[in-house]
C-alpha positions as CSV (number, residue, x, y, z in Angstrom):
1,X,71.2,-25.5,6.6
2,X,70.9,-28.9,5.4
3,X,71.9,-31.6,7.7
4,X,75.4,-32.9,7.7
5,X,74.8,-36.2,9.8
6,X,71.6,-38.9,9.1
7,X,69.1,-38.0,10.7
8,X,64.8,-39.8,10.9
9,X,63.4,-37.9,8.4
10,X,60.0,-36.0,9.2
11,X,57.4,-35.3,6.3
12,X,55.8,-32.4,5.8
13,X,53.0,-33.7,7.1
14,X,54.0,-34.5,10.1
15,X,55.7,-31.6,10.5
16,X,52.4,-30.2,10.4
17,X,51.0,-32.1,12.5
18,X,54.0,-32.3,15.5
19,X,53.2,-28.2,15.1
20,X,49.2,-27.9,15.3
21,X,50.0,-30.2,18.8
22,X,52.2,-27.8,20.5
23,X,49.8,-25.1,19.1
24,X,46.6,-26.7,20.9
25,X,45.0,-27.4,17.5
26,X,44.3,-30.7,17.2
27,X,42.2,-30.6,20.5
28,X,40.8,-27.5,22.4
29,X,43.4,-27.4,25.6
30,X,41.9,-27.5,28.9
31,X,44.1,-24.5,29.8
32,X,43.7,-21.2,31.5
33,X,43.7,-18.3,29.2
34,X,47.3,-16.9,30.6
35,X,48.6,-20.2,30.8
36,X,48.4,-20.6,26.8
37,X,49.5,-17.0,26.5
38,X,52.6,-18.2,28.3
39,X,52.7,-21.3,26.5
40,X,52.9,-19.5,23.0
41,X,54.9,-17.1,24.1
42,X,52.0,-14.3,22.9
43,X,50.1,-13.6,20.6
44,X,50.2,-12.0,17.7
45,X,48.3,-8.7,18.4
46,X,48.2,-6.3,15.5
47,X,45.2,-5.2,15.7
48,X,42.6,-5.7,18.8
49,X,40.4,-9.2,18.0
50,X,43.2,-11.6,16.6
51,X,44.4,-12.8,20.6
52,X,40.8,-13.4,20.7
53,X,40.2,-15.6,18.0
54,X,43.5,-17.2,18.4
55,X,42.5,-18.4,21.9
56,X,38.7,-19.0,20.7
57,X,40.5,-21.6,18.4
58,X,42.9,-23.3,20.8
59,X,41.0,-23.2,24.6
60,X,38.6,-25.2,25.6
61,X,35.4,-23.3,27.3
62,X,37.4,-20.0,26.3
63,X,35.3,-16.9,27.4
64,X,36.6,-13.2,25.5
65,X,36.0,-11.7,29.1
66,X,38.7,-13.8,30.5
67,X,41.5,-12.6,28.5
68,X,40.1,-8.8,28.8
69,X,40.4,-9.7,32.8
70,X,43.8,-10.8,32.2
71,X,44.8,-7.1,30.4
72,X,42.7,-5.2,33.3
73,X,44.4,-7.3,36.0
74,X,47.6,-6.4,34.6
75,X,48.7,-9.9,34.0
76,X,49.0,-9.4,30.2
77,X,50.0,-6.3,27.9
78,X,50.6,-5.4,24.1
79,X,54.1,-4.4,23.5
80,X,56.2,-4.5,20.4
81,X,58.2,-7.7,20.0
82,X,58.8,-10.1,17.7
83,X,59.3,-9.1,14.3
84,X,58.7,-5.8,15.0
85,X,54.8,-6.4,15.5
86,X,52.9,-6.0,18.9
87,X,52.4,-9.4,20.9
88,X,50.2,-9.9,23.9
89,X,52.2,-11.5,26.1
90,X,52.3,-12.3,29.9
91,X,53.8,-9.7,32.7
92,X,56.5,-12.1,33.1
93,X,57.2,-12.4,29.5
94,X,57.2,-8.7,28.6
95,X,60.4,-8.4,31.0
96,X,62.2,-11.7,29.4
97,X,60.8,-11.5,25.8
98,X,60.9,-7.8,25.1
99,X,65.1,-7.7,26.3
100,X,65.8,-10.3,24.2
101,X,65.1,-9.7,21.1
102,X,66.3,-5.9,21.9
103,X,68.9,-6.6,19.7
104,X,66.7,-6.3,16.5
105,X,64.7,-3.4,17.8
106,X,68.0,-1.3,17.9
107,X,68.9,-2.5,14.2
108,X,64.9,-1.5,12.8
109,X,66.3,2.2,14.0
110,X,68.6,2.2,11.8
111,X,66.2,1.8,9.2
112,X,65.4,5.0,9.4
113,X,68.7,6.9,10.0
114,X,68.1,9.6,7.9
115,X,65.3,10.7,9.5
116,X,66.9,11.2,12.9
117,X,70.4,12.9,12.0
118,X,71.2,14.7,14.7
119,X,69.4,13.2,16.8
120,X,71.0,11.6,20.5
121,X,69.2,8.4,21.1
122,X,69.7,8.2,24.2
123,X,67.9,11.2,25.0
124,X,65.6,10.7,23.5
125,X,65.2,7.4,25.3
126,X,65.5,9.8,28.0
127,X,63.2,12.4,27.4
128,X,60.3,9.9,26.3
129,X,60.7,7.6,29.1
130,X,59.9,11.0,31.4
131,X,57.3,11.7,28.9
132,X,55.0,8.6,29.1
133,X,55.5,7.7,32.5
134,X,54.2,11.1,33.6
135,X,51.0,9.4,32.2
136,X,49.9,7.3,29.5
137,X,50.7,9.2,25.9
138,X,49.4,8.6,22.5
139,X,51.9,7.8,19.7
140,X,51.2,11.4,18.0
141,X,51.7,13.1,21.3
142,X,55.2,11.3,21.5
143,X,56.6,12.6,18.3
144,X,54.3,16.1,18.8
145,X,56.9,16.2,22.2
146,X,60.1,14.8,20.4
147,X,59.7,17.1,17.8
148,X,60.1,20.2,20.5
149,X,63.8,18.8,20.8
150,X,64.4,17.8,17.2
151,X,62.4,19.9,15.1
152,X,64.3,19.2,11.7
153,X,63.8,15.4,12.8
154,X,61.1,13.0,10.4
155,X,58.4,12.5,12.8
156,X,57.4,8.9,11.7
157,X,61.0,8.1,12.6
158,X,61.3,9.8,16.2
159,X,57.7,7.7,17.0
160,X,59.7,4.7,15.7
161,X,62.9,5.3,17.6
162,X,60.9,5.7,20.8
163,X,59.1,2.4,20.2
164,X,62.3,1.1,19.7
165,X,64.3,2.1,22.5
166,X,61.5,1.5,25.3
167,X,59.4,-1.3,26.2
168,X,56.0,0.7,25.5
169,X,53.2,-1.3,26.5
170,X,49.5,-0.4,25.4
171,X,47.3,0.6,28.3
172,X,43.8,-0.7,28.4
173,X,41.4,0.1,27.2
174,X,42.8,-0.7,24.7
175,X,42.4,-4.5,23.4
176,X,40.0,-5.0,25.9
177,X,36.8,-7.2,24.7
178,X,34.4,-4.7,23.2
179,X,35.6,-2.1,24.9
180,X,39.1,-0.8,22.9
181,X,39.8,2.6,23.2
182,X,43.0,4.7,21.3
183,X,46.2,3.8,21.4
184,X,48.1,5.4,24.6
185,X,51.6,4.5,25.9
186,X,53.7,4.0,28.8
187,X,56.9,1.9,30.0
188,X,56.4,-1.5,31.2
189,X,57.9,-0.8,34.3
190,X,55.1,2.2,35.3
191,X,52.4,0.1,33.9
192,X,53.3,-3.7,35.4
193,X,55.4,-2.7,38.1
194,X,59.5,-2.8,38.4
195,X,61.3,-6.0,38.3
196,X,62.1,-7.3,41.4
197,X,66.2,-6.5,41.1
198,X,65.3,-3.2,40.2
199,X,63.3,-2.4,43.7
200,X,59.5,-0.6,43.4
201,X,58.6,1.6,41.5
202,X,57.3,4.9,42.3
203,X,53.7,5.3,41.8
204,X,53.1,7.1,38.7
205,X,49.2,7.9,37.4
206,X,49.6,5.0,35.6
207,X,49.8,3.2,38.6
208,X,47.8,5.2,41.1
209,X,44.7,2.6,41.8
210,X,46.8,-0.4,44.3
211,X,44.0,-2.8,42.8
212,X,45.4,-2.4,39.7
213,X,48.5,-3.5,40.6
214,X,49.8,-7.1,39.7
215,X,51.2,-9.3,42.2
216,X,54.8,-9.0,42.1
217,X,55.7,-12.6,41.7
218,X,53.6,-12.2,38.0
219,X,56.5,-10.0,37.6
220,X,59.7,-10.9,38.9
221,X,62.6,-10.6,36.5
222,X,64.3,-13.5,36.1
223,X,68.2,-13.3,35.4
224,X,69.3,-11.6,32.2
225,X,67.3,-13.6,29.9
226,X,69.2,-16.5,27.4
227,X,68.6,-17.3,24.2
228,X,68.9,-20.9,25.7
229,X,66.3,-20.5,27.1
230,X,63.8,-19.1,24.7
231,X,64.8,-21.6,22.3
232,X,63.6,-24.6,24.6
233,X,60.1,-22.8,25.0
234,X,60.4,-21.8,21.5
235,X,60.9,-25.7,20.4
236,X,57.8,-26.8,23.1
237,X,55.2,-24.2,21.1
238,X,56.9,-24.8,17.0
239,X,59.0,-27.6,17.2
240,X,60.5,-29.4,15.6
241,X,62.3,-26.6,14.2
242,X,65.4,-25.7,12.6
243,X,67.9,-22.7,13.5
244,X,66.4,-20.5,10.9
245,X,62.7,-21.1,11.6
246,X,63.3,-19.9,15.5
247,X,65.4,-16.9,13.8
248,X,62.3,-16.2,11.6
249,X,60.1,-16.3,14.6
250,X,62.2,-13.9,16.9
251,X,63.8,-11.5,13.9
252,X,67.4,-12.2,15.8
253,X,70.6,-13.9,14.1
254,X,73.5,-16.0,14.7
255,X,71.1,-18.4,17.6
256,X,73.3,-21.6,16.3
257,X,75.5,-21.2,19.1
258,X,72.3,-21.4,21.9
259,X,71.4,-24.8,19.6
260,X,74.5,-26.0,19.8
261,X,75.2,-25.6,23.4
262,X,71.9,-27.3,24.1
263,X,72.0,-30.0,21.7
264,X,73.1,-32.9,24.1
265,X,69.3,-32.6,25.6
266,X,67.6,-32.4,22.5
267,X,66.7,-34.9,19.8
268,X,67.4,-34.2,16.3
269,X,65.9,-35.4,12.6
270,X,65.4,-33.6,9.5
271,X,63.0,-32.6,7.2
272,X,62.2,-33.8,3.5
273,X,64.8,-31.3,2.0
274,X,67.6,-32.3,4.4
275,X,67.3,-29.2,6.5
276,X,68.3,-30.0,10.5
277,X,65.4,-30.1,12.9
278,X,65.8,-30.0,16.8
279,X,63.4,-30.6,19.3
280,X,62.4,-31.9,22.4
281,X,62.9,-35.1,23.7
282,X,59.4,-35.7,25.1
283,X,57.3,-33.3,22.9
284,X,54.4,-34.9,21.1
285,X,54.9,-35.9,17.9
286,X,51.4,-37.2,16.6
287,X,51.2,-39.7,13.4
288,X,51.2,-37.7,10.3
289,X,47.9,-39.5,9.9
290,X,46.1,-38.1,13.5
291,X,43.2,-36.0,12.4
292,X,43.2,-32.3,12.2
293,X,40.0,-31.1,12.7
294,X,39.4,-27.6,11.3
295,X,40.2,-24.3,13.1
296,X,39.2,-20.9,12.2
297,X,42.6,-18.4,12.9
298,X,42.9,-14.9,12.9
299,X,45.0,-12.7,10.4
300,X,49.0,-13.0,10.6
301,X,48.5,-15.7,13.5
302,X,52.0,-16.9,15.1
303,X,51.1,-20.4,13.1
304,X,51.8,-19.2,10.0
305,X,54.4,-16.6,11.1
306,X,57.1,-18.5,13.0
307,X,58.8,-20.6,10.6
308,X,61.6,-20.2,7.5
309,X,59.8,-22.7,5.8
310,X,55.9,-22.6,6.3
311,X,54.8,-25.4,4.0
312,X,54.1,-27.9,7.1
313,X,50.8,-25.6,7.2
314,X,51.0,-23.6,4.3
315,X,50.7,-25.3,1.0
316,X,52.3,-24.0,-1.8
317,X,49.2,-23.3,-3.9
318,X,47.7,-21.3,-0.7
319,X,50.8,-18.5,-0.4
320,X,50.1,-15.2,-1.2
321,X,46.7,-15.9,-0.8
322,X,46.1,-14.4,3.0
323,X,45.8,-11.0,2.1
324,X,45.6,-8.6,-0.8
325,X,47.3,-4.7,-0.9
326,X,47.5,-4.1,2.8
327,X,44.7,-6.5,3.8
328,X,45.5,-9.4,5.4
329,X,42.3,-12.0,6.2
330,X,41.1,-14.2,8.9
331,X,42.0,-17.8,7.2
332,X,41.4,-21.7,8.4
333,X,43.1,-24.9,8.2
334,X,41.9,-28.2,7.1
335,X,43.3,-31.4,7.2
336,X,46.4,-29.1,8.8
337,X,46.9,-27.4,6.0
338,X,45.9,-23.2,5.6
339,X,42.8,-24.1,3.0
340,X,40.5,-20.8,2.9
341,X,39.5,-17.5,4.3
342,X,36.9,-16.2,6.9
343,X,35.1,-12.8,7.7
344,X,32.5,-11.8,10.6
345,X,29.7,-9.5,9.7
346,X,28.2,-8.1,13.1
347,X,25.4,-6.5,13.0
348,X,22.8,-5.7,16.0
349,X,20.7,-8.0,14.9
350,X,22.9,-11.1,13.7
351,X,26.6,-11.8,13.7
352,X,27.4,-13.8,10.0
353,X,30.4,-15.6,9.5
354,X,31.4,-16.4,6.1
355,X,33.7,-18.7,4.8
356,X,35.3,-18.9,1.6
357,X,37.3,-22.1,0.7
358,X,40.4,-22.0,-1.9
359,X,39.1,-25.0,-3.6
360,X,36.2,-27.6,-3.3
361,X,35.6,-29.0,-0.1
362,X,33.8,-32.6,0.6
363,X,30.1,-32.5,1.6
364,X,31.8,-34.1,5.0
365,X,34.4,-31.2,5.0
366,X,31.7,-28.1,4.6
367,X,29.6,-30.1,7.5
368,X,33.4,-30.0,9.9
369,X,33.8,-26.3,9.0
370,X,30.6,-25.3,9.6
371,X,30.2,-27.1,13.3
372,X,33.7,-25.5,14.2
373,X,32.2,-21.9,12.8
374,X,29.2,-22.3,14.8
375,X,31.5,-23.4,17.9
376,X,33.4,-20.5,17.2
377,X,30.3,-18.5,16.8
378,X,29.4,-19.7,20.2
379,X,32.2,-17.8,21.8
380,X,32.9,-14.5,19.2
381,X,28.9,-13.7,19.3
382,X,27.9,-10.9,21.4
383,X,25.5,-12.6,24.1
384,X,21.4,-12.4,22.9
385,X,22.4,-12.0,19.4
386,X,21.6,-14.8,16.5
387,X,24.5,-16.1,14.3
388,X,24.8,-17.7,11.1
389,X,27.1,-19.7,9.1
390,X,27.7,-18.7,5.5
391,X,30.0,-20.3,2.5
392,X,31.0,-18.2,0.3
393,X,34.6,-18.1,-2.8
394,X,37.2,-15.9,-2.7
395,X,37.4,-13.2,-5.0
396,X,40.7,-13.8,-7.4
C-alpha cells in the first residue's frame, strides 16, 4: 500500500543491495552451515541440490558434507512450508515455522474439495499420522492407504490433504549430498523428537538408533509461535520490506496488524513507487553503490521468491526468463541484478559449468563470473574430478 506519511525514500538499487546483505551475498559469511539455515529461515528445497548451491553461494569455506551432516544429525529436515513448497529448515524452525503458516496449508485443501467429498479430515489426519509414524512411508503408499478408507476419493487430493494437515518431514536419505534416495515420510515429531511441552516421544522405527536423535534443546518448542515474531527475522534476512512482500514470502494474509503492533521498534521509508517499507533499526543498509560481486543461485532461490515486488533483483527485462514450460533454471546475479542462467554437466570425467548471460557482458564481467564459477566449482565438484567453465546464450 503506498505510504501515507513521508518517508526517506530507498531506490531500487539500494533496495537491492540492503537485500543481497542480509542474504550473505555481497561477501561469503563466516557462518556455520545451520546458523545461515536459521538465518534465512530455510531454504528453498524443491528438489535435492538447490540448499546446496544456495549455501555454496552465500558461506564462506562451505563444504556439501556439512549440510548432509546437518540432515543426518537430525538438526535440519525438508518439510512443506512456505508457499506450499518444501524448505530445509532447522529442527527448531520446523516446530515454529511449519505452525505458523498452517493457516494457508488448511486453505490449499480446499483447493481440492471436490476430490475429497466425503471425506473427514480429521481422520484422515488421524489415520495418516498412525500410518507414517509406524515407519517412514512414501507419498504413493499414503494415498494407496487413504484410499482403503475413501475409495471414491481423487488420490492426488487425499496425498495433498495429508501433506497438508501434518507436518511431514522427508527422511534422509533423501537430500543428502550424493547420496538422495526416494521420497518417504513421517511426522516431525517421530522424526526430530517431541517438543518439549508435549513430553518424549515414544520411540517409533523412525527413531530407534539414540545416536540419531537430536539434542532436545535443538528442539524445544518455543511458545505458540507469533507472527511478531517471524516478521522481525523475516525483516533481518529481506528487509526492508513492505507488508505484502513478507505476505508473498509466507503465503499468509492480513500480517498489518503484527507490523503495526511492532512499528514503534522499527524504522520506516519507502520505496520509489511510494509503497511503505519497515525494517530494522540496525540492519545494514549498504550504499546503493557497494559492489555486488557475482553469485551463481539455484532454481526458485528464496532471493527471488520472497518479495511482492522483485525488481530490487529482478529487472524487468529478466522476468519470465528463469524457466520455460515446467523448467525452471539455475540463474546468477550481476551487479545485484538476476542477469543470466547456469547449468552443470557432470560427467565421470569432468564436471562443466556453463553459463549463459541475457545480454553482453564486459570483458571484466566474463573474467568476475568465471572466477566465482570456478569458486563455485571448487565446492559443487565431486573430489578428483576436473572442472571447467563454459559461456554459452540462452536459447529464446
Amino acid at each position: 500500500m503506498a505510504s501515507t506519511t513521508t518517508n526517506p525514500v530507498l531506490s531500487t538499487r539500494a533496495l537491492g543491495r540492503a537485500t543481497l546483505a542480509r542474504q550473505l551475498l555481497l561477501a561469503p559469511a563466516a557462518m556455520s552451515a545451520e546458523d545461515a539455515v536459521s538465518h534465512l529461515l530455510g531454504l528453498q528445497a524443491q528438489n535435492t541440490k538447490p540448499p546446496y548451491y544456495a549455501l555454496a553461494a552465500r558461506l564462506d569455506g562451505f563444504r556439501p558434507e556439512e549440510l548432509s551432516e546437518l540432515m543426518e544429525s537430525r538438526r535440519v529436515a525438508r518439510i512443506v512450508t512456505m508457499r506450499s513448497t518444501i524448505h530445509t529448515h532447522t529442527a527448531a524452525d520446523v516446530f515454529t515455522l511449519r505452525p505458523l503458516v498452517q493457516p494457508a496449508r488448511d486453505r490449499e485443501i480446499g483447493i481440492f474439495r471436490k476430490g475429497l467429498v466425503g471425506v473427514d479430515l480429521d481422520r484422515l489426519a488421524a489415520l495418516s499420522r498412525e500410518f507414517v509414524e509406524e515407519r517412514p512411508r512414501t507419498p504413493k503408499e499414503i494415498r494407496e492407504a487413504l484410499l482403503v478408507e475413501w475409495p471414491d476419493a481423487d488420490p492426488q487430493s487425499l496425498g495433498i490433504a495429508a501433506r497438508c494437515r501434518l507436518p511431514l518431514v522427508q527422511v534422509t536419505p533423501r537430500g543428502l549430498w550424493c547420496r538422495s534416495g526416494q521420497v518417504c515420510l513421517t511426522t516431525a515429531e517421530t522424526w526430530l523428537g517431541r517438543p518439549a511441552e508435549a513430553g518424549p516421544a515414544e520411540a517409533g522405527p523412525a527413531e530407534a538408533d539414540p545416536s540419531k536423535a537430536i539434542p532436545s534443546n535443538a528442539v524445544a518448542a518455543e511458545a505458540e509461535p507469533t507472527p511478531d515474531e517471524t516478521v522481525l527475522r523475516y525483516l533481518a534476512a529481506f528487509g526492508p520490506a513492505s507488508v505484502k512482500d513478507m505476505q508473498t514470502w509466507c503465503g499468509l494474509t492480513r500480517l498489518r496488524d503484527a507490523f503495526e503492533r511492532l512499528r514503534p521498534g522499527l524504522v520506516t521509508f519507502q520505496d520509489e513507487h511510494g509503497v511503505e517499507l519497515f525494517d530494522l533499526p540496525d540492519a545494514p543498509r549498504p550504499d546503493e553503490d557497494t559492489p555486488a560481486p557475482p553469485r551463481f543461485l539455484p532454481e526458485f532461490d528464496n532471493l527471488l521468491l520472497s518479495h511482492a515486488d522483485r525488481s530490487r533483483v529482478v529487472a524487468a527485462e529478466a522476468r519470465n526468463r528463469t524457466w520455460k514450460g515446467n523448467q525452471a533454471y539455475c540463474v546468477f546475479l550481476l551487479d545485484g541484478l538476476l542477469a543470466g542462467l547456469w547449468r552443470l554437466e557432470e560427467t565421470k570425467e569432468r564436471t562443466t559449468m556453463t553459463v549463459q548471460p541475457f545480454g553482453r557482458p564486459t570483458k571484466a564481467q566474463r573474467v568476475e563470473l568465471a572466477e566465482e564459477a570456478e569458486r563455485m566449482l571448487g565446492v559443487m565438484a565431486q573430489p578428483g574430478v576436473p572442472y571447467e567453465v563454459t559461456f554459452g546464450i540462452v536459447d529464446e
